[in-house]
C-alpha positions as CSV (number, residue, x, y, z in Angstrom):
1,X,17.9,16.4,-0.9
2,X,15.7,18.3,-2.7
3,X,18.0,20.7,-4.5
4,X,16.3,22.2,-7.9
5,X,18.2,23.4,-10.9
6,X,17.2,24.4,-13.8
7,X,18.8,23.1,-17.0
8,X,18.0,24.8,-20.6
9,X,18.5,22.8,-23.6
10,X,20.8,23.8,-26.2
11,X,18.4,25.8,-28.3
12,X,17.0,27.8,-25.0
13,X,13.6,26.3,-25.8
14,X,12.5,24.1,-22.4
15,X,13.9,24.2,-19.0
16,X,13.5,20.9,-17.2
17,X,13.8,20.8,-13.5
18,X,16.2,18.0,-12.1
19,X,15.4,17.0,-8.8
20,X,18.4,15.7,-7.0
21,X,17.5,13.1,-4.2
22,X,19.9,12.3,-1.0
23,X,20.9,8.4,-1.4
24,X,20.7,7.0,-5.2
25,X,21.0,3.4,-3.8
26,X,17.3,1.3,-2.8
27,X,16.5,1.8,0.1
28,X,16.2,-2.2,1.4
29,X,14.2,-1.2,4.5
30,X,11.3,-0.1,2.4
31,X,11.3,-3.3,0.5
32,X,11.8,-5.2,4.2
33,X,8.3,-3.3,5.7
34,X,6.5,-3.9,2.0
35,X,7.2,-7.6,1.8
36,X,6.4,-8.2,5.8
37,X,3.0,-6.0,4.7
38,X,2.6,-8.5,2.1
39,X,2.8,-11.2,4.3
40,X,0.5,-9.8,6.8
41,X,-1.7,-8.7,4.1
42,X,-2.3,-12.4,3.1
43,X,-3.1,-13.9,6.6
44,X,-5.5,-11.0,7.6
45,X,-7.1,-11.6,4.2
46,X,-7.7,-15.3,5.2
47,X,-11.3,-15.1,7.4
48,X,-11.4,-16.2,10.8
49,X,-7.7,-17.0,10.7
50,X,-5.8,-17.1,14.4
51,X,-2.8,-16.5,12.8
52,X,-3.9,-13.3,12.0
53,X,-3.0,-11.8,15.6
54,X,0.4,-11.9,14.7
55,X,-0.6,-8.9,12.4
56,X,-0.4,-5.2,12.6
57,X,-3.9,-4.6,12.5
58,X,-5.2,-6.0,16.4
59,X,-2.5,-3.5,17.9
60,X,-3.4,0.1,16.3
61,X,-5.6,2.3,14.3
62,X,-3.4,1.8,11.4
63,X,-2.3,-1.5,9.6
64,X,0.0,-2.4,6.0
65,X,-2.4,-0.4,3.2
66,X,-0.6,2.9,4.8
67,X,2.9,0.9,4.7
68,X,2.2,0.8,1.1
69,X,0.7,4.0,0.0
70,X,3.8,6.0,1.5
71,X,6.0,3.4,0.4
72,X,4.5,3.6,-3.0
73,X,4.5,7.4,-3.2
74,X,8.0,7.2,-1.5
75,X,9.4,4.8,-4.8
76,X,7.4,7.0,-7.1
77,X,9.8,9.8,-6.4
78,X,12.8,7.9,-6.5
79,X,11.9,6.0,-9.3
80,X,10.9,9.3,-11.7
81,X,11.9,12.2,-9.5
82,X,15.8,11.2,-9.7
83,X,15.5,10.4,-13.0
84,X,13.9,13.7,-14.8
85,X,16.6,15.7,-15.6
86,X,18.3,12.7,-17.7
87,X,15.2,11.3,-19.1
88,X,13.0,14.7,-19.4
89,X,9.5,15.1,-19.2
90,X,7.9,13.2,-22.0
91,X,9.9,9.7,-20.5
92,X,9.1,10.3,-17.4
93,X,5.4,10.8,-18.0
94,X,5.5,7.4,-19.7
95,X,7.2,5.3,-17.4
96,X,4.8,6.6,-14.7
97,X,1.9,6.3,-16.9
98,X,2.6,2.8,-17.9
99,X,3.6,1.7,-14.3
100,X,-0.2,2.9,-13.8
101,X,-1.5,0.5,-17.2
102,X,0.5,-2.2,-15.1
103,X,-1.4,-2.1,-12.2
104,X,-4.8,-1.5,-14.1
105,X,-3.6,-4.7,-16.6
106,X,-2.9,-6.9,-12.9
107,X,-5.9,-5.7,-11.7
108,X,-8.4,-7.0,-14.4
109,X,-5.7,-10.7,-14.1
110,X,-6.2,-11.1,-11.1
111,X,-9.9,-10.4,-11.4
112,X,-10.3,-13.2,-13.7
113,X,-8.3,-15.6,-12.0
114,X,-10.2,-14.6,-8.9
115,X,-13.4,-15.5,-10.1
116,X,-12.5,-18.5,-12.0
117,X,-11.4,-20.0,-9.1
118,X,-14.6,-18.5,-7.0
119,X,-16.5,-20.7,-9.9
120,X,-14.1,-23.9,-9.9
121,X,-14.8,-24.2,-5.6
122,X,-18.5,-24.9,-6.7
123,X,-19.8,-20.7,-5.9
124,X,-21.0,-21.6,-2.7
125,X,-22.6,-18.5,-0.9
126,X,-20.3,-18.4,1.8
127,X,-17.4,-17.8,-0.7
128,X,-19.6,-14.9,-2.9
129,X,-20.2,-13.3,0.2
130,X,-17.0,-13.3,1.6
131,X,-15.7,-12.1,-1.8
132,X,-18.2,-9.5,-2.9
133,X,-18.7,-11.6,-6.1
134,X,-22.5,-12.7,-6.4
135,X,-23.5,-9.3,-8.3
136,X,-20.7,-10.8,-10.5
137,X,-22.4,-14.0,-11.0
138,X,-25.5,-12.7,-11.2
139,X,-24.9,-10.0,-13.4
140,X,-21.7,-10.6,-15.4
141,X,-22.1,-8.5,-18.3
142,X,-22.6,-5.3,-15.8
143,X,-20.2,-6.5,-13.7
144,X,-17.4,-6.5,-16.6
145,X,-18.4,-2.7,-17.6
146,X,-18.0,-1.6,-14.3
147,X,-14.8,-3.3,-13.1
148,X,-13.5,-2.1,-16.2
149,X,-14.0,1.6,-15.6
150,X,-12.7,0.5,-12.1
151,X,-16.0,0.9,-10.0
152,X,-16.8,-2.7,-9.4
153,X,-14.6,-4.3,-7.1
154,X,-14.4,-7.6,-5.3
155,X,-13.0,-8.1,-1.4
156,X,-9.2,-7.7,-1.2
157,X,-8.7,-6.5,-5.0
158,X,-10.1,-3.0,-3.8
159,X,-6.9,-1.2,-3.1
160,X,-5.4,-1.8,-6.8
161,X,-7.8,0.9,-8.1
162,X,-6.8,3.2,-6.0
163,X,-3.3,2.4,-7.0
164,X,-4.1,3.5,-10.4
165,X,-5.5,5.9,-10.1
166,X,-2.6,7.5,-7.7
167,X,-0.2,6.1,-10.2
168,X,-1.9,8.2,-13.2
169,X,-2.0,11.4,-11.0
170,X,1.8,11.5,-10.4
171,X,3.2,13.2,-13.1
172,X,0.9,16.2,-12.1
173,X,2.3,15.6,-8.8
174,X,5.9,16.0,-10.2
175,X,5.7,18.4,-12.1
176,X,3.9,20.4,-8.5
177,X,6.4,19.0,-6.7
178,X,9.4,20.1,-8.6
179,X,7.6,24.0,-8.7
180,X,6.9,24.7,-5.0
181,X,7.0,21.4,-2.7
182,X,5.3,23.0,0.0
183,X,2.1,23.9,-1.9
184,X,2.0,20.3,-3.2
185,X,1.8,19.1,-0.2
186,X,-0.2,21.8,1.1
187,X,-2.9,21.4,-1.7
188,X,-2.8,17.3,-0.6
189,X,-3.8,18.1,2.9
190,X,-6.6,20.6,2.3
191,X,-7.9,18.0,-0.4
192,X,-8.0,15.1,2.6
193,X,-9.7,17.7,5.2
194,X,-12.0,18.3,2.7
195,X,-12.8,14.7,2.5
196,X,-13.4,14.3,6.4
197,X,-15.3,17.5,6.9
198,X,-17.8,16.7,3.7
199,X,-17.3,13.2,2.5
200,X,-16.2,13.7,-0.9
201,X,-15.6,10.2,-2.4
202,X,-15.2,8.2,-6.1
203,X,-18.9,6.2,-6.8
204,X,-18.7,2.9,-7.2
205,X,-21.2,0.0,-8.4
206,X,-23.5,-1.6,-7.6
207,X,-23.7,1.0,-4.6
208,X,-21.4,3.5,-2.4
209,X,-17.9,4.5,-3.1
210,X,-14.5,2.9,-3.5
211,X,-13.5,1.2,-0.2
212,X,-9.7,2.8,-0.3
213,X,-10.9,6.7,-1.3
214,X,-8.3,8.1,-3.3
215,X,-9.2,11.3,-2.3
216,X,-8.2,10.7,1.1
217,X,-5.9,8.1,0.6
218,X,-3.3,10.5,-2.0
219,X,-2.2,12.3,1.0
220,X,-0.1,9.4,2.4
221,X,1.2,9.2,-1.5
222,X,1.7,12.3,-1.9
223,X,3.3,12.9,1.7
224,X,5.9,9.6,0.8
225,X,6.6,11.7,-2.3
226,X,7.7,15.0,-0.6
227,X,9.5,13.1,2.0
228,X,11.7,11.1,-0.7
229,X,11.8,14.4,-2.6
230,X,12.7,17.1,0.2
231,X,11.0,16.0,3.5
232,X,13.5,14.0,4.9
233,X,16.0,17.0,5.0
234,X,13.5,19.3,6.7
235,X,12.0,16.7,9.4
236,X,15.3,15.2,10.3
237,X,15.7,17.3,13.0
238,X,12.2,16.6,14.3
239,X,12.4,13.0,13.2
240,X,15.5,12.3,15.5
241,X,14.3,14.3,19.0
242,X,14.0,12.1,21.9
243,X,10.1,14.0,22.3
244,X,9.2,12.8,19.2
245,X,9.8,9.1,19.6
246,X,8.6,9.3,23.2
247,X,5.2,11.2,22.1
248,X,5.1,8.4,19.1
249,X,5.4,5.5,21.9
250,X,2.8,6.9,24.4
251,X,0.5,7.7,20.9
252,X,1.4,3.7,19.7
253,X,0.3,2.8,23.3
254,X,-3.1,4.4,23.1
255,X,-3.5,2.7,20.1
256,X,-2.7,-0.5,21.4
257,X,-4.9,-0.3,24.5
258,X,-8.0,0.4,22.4
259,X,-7.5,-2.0,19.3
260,X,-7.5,-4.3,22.1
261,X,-10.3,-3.3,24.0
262,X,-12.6,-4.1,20.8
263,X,-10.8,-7.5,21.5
264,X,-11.2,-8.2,25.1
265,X,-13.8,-7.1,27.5
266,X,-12.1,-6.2,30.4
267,X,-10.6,-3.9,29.0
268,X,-13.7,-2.1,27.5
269,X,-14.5,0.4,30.6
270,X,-10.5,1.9,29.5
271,X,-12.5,3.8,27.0
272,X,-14.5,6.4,28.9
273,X,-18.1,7.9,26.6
274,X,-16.7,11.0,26.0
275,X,-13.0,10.1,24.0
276,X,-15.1,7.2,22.6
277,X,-17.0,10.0,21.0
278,X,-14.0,12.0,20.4
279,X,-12.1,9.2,18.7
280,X,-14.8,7.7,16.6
281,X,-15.6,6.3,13.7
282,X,-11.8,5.4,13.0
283,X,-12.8,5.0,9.3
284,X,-10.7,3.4,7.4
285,X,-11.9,3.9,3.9
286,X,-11.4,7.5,4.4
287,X,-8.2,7.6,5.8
288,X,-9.6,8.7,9.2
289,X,-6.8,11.3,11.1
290,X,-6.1,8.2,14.5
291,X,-5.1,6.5,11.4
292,X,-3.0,8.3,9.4
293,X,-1.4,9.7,13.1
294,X,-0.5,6.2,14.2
295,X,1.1,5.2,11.0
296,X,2.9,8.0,11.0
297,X,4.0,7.1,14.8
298,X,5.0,3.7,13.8
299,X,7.2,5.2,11.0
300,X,8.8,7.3,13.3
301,X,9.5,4.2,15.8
302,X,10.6,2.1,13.1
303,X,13.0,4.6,11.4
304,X,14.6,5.4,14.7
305,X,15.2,1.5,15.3
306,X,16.2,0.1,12.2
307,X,18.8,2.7,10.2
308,X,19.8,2.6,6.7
309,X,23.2,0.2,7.0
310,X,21.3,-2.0,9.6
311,X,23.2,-5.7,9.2
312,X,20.0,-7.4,10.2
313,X,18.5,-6.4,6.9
314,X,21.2,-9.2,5.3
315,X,19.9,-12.0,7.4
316,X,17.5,-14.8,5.3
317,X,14.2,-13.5,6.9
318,X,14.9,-10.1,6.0
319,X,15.9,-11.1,2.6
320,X,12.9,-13.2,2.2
321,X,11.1,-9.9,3.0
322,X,12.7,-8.0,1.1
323,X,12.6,-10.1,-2.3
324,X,8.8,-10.0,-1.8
325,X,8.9,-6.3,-1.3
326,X,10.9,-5.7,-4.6
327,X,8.4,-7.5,-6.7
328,X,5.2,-5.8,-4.6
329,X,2.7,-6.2,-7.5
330,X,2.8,-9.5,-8.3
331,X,3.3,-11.1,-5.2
332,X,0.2,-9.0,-4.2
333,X,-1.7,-10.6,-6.6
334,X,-0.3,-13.9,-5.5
335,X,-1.3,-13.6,-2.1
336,X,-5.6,-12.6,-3.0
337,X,-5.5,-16.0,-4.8
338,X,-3.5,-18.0,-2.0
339,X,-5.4,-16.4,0.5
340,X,-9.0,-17.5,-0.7
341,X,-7.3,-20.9,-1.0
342,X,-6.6,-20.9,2.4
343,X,-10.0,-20.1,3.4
344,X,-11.4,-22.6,1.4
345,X,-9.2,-24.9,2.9
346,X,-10.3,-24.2,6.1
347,X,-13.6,-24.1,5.5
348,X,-14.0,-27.3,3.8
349,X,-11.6,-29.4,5.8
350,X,-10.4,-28.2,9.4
351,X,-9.9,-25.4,11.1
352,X,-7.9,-26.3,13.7
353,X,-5.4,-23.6,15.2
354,X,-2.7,-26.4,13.5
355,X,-4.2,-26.1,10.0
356,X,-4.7,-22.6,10.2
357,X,-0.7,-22.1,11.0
358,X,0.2,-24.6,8.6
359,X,-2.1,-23.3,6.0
360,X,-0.1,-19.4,7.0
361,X,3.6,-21.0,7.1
362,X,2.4,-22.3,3.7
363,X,0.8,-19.3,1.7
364,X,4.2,-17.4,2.7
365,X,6.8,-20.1,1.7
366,X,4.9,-19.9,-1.8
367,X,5.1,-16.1,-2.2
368,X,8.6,-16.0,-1.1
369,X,9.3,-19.0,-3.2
370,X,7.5,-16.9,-6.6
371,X,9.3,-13.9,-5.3
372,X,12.5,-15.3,-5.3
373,X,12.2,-16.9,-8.7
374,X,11.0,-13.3,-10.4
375,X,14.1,-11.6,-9.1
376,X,16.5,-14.6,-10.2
377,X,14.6,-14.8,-13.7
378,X,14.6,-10.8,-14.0
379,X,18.5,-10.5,-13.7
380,X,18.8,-13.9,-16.4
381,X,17.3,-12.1,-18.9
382,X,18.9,-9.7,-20.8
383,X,18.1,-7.7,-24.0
384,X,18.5,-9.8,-26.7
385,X,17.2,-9.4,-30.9
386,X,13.6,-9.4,-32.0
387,X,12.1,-12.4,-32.9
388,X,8.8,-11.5,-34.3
């Protein structure tokens, strides 16, 4: 993994490195841990939702946006990183460019669709406030500008942004990568210290800065990246001591005892004044360090338990996962839409802890449902002549 040659074109013009990567074949546990994020993604997004416990984020610092950063930066690589040599630069720069339109174009779909259904529930105040949408209605024409230029953006569509704006940086990222790996990733880190020690952040309107700061948020990309690229190789060893995974349990286990105390009082006095001080804020719109720590520790644990050829990934759970995980961007969207549904559901009929799993059970069945009939409708179609 990680090998570089250099390979001159027949005229001796340009010299295009090819990046050989360890493992051609998809990696299903990625697409397993994106489509369960997916899934928790939609039932946190669902306010005051019970279900919600079953989640990642009332157990640790960390929850599924840094599943899908790394994940995303870790495809990135695969995706255009394996294929550079064959395809050469200027292809490569366009597929990862236009992966990047992609997200921008599902990002301004989903907006509309977002606040067309905002409008056809009646607008009531509970559901602009829940949504960051009243400077919409109030002021649509500045509203348009700025979502356009990516600074205006409503609850739950804020990490798409950020996506693109990753997406757009990557061939720069390539191209450092494929030079020296380890100032790449180097250069990633000092940028995301830079952003804890002085704040450094992209405006957005009507007020503040993007919730998911790219500038702090690129060095999970960018780290999923180099691993896909050379970091596996050189972490293995690290990856597979026994310290490792026990310092990544007793660091999980912190975690867990103080997620919970925000949760339950008796367990409050476990945080003494001076770690609280230590520890806090635990910022997640920056990428605070107890975050990006604990998702690393999880991704440790779950690497060590689940290996490559693991036979559970063939069972019909896992495979409802992972057909949700291979068509991430859609199903993403999917889930925003179902999941103001299923608040306005609750809200305006019951909330029972019955109507609030069925309401779950439901919102999933339909995104693995959709997922299921993109991948069957994806491998139907074929290249056929051009009709217009």
């Amino acid at each position: 993994m990680g090998l570089i040659e250099v390979v001159i074109d027949l005229q001796g013009v340009a010299e295009i490195p090819a990046v050989h990567i360890d493992g051609d074949r998809r990696d299903l546990r990625l697409d397993a841990c994106r489509g369960l994020a997916l899934w928790f993604i939609f039932i946190d997004h669902i306010p005051d939702n019970a279900f919600a416990w079953l989640t990642l984020r009332n157990y640790g610092f960390s929850d599924t946006t840094e599943v899908f950063v790394f994940v995303s930066g870790y495809t990135c690589m695969l995706a255009y990183g394996g294929a550079l040599r064959e395809q050469g630069w200027p292809t490569t720069v366009t597929r990862a460019l236009r992966r990047g339109w992609e997200i921008y174009a599902a990002f301004l779909l989903l907006l509309i669709a977002y606040l067309a259904l905002i409008w056809a529930v009646g607008g009531d105040s509970r559901y602009l406030d829940e949504t960051n949408t009243a400077f919409f209605f109030r002021d649509p024409g500045a509203a348009i500008v700025h979502a356009v230029v990516l600074q205006y953006t409503p609850v739950n569509t804020d990490i798409l942004p950020t996506f693109v704006l990753l997406h757009l940086a990557f061939p720069g990222l390539l191209w450092l990568l494929t030079r020296s790996a380890v100032v790449a990733l180097a250069a990633s880190f000092l940028l995301y210290l830079m952003v804890q020690v002085f704040s450094w952040h992209v405006p957005a309107w009507p007020s503040g800065e993007l919730y998911f700061n790219p500038l702090a948020w690129q060095v999970l990309f960018v780290f999923g990246a180099w691993y896909a690229y050379e970091g596996a190789g050189r972490l293995r060893t690290l990856v597979q001591a026994r310290a490792t995974l026990v310092l990544a349990i007793l660091y999980l286990a912190f975690g867990l005892l103080v997620t919970l105390s925000w949760q339950i009082k008796a367990l409050e006095g476990f945080m003494p004044d001076t770690l609280s001080k230590l520890i806090y804020p635990i910022d997640k719109n920056h990428l605070a360090p107890m975050r990006l720590l604990h998702f690393l520790g999880l991704a440790i644990v779950v690497s060590r338990l689940t290996p490559p050829d693991w036979h559970g990934l063939m069972k019909p759970l896992m495979m409802a996962m992972i057909r949700c995980g291979e068509n991430s961007l859609a199903i993403y969207c999917l889930g925003i839409l179902l999941s103001f549904m299923g608040f306005v559901i609750l809200s305006k009929f019951s909330s029972t802890i019955a109507m609030e799993v069925a309401v779950s059970m439901a919102g999933i069945a339909i995104m693995i449902a959709a997922a299921t009939l993109i991948t069957w409708t994806s491998k139907q179609d074929r290249p056929g002549p051009e009709l217009f």
